[in-house]
C-alpha positions in Angstrom: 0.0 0.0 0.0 1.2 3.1 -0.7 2.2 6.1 1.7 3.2 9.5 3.2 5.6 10.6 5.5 6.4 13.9 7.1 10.1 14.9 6.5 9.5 18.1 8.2 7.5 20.2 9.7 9.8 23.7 10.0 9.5 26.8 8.0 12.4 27.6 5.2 14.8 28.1 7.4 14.5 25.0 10.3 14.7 25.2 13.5 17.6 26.4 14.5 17.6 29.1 12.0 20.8 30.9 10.7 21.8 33.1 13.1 19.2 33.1 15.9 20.3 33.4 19.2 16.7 33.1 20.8 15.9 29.8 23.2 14.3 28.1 20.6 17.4 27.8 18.5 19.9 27.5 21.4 18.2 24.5 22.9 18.6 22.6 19.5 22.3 23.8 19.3 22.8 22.5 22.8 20.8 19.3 21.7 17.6 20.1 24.4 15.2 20.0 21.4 15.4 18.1 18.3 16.3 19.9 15.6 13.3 21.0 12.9 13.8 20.2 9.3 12.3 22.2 6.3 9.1 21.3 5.3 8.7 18.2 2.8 6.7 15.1 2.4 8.1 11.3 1.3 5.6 9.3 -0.5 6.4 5.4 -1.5 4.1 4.3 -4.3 2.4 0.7 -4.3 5.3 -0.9 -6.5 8.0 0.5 -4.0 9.2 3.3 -5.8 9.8 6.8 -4.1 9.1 10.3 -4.8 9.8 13.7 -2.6 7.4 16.6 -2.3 10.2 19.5 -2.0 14.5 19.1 -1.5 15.8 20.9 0.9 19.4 21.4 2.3 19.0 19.0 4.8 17.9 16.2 2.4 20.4 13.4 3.7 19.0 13.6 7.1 15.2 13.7 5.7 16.1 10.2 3.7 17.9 8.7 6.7 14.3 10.0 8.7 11.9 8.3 6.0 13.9 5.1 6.6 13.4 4.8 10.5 10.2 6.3 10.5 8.7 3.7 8.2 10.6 0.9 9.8 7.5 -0.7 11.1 6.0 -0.8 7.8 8.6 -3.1 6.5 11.1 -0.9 4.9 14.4 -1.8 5.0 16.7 0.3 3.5 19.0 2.4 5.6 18.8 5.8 3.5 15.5 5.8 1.2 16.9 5.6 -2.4 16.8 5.8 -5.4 14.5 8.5 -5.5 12.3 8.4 -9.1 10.5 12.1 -8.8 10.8 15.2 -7.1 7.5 18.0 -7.4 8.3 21.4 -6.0 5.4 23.5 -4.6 7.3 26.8 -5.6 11.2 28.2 -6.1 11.6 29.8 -2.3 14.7 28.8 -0.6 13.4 25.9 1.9 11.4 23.8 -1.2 14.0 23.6 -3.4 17.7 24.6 -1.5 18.7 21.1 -1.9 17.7 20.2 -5.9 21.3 20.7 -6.2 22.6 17.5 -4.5 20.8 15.1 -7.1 23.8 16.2 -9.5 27.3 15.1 -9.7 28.8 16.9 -6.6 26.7 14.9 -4.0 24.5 11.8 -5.5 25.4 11.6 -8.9 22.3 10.8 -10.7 22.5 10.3 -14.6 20.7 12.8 -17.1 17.0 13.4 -17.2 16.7 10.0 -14.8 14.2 12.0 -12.7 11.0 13.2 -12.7 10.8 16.8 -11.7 7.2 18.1 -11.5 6.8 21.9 -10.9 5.3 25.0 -12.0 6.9 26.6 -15.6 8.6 29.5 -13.5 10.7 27.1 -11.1 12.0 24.7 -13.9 13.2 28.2 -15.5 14.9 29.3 -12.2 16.3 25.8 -11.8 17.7 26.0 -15.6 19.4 29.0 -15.4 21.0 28.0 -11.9 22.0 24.9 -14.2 20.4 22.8 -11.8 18.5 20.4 -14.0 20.8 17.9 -15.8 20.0 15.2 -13.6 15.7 15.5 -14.5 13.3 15.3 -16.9 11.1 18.3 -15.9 6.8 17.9 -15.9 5.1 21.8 -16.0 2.0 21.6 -14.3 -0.8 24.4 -14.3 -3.3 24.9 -12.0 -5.8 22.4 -11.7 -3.5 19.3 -13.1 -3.6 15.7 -12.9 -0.5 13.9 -12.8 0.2 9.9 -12.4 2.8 9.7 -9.7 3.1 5.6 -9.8 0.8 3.1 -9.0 -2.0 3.7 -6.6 -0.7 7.5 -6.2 -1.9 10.5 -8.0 -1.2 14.0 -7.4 -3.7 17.3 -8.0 -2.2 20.7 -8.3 -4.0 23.9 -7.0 -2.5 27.2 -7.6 -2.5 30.0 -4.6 -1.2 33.1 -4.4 2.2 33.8 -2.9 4.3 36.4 -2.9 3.5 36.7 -7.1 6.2 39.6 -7.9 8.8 37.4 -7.0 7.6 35.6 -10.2 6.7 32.6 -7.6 3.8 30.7 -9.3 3.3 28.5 -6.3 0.9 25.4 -5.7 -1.4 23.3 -3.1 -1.3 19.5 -3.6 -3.0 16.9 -2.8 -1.8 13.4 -3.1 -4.4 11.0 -3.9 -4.1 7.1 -3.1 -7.0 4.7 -3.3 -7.8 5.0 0.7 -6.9 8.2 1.4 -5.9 11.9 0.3 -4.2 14.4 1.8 -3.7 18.2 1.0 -0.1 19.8 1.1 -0.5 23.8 1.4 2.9 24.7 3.0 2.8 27.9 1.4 0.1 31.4 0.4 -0.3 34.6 1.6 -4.0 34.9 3.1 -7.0 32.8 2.7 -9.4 35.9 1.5 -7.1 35.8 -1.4 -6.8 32.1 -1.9 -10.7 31.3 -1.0 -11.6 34.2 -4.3 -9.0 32.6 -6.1 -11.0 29.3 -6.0 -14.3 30.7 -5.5 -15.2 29.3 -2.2 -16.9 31.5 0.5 -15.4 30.0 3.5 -12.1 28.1 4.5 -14.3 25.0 6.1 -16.2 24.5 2.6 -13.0 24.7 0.4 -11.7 21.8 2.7 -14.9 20.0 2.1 -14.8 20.2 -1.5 -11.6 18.8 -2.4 -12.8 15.2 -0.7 -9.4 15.3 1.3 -9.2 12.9 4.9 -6.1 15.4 6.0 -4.7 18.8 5.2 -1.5 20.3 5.9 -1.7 23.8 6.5 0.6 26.8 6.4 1.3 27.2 9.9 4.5 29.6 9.8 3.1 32.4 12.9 1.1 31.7 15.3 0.6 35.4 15.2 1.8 38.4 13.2 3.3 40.0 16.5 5.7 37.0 16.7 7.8 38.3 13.5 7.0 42.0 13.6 9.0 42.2 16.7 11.7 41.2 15.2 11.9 42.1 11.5 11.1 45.5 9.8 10.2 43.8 7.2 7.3 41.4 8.1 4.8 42.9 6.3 6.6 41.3 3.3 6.3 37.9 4.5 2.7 37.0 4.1 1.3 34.0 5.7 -2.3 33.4 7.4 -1.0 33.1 11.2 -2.6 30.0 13.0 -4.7 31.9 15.4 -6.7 33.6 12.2 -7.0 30.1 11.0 -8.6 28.5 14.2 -10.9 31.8 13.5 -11.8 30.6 10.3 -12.1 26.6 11.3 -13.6 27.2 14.3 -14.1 23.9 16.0 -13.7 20.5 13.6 -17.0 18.4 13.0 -15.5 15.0 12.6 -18.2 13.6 10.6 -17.6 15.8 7.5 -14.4 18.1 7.9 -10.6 16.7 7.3 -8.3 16.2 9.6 -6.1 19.1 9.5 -2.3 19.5 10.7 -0.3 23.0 10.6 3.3 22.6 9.3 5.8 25.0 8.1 6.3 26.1 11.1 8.8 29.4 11.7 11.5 29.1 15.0 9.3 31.9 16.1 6.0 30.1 16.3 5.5 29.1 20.0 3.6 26.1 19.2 6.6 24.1 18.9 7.3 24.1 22.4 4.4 25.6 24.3 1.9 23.1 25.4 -0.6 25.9 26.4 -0.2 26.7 22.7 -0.9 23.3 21.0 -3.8 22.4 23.6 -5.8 25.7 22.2 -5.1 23.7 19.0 -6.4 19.9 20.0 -8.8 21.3 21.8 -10.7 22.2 18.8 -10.0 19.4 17.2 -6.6 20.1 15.0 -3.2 19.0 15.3 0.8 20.2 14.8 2.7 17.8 12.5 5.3 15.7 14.1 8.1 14.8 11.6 9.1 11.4 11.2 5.8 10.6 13.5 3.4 10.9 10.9 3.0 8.4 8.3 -0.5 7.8 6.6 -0.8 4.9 4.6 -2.9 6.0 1.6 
């Protein structure tokens, strides 16, 4: 059976960040915490073959994770490889910061041996950077189908981020025959994204895809968290978790999806304040756990 595994659960940058000094970091520098890798998702399709949902920097420890973590479903490998595709939800530094090291400097795969599925603008980026000689690139649009390998299929749903960085960016949901789940690491508010897909409220655009879970942009808790400390926050757009509790309100477990915030920033206190992630269960949501979760689908 095919399935999903969270690689990561931490905003671009990880937890600790470059150059942070706060408690957050320093307790992962002085191994008190467990360090936080970029967001990504591993997914092993029904004839054993594996495919990656962003690359980041820290991809060697993010195959070594997808091993251990899906130990118990059988897999025996030490580091998950080969990999046969790689889809990139957009060209900002944490998603794709680690496309690199499927060349000849690090792994050494041969020409156009992997599948690269992403929007037009990153496999232009990724061109110019002379990043692509190891893949065979896919352009998806909004709204695509593709055929991921047996028993997995992946949907793409364009959102709008950050669009004058030329940053065509995209929701996806990965479709198996028992279960789907919804990958939206990344947009800037949901009154732009719900117009964008027509959908009055956040609860009925969940509904409508016929997803079990979704994995929601969780990079603030709140907007104060970042404005405190950078002058320019009102240039990093994300819907902070508190507005979307406002807008899920609690989950009825009959007919909503489960959903789980990810991409989480070393600001967000919800990766280490229980008061924090109870206000979250309590309403019936969740904060991923990398390496913990892994759906079969």
């Amino acid at each position: 059976m095919p399935t999903v595994t969270l690689l990561g659960i931490a905003q671009d940058g990880g937890v600790p960040q470059a150059g942070c000094s706060c408690a957050r970091c320093m307790a992962v520098h002085g191994k008190k915490s467990p360090e936080l890798y970029p967001v990504s998702l591993g997914i092993k399709d029904d004839e054993g073959n594996y495919h990656l949902i962003e690359a980041s920097r820290l991809l060697g420890k993010q195959l070594r994770l997808w091993a251990e973590a899906t130990r118990h479903l059988g897999e025996e490998l030490p580091i998950i490889s080969p990999i046969s595709s790689v889809t990139l939800t957009h060209k900002h530094l944490g998603h794709v910061d680690g496309i690199g090291q499927f060349g000849r400097e690090v792994m050494g795969y041969r020409s156009r041996s992997i599948r690269l599925i992403t929007g037009e603008r990153v496999i232009i980026d990724l061109e110019e950077k002379s990043y692509l000689e190891p893949f065979a690139p896919e352009v998806i649009s909004n709204g695509s189908k593709v055929t991921l390998g047996k028993g997995v299929t992946l949907e793409f749903l364009r959102v709008p981020h950050r669009e004058e960085e030329c940053s065509e960016t995209y929701g996806v949901i990965v479709r198996g025959n028992k279960k789907s789940i919804f990958f939206l690491p990344d947009h800037d508010t949901y009154e732009e994204t719900l117009n964008y897909h027509k959908c009055a409220t956040l609860k009925e655009w969940l509904r409508s895809l016929q997803i079990d879970i979704a994995l929601l942009d969780g990079t603030f808790f709140t907007v104060e968290e970042v404005a405190k400390r950078r002058s320019d926050a009102a240039g990093i757009p994300h819907p902070p978790i508190c507005e979307s509790l406002d807008l899920l309100k609690e989950r009825d477990i009959e007919i909503d999806p489960e959903v789980i915030f990810v991409h989480l920033n070393h600001t967000n206190p919800v990766i280490d304040d229980e008061s924090k992630r109870q206000e979250i269960k309590e309403l019936g949501w969740d904060i991923g756990k990398q390496g913990h979760h892994v759906w079969e689908i």
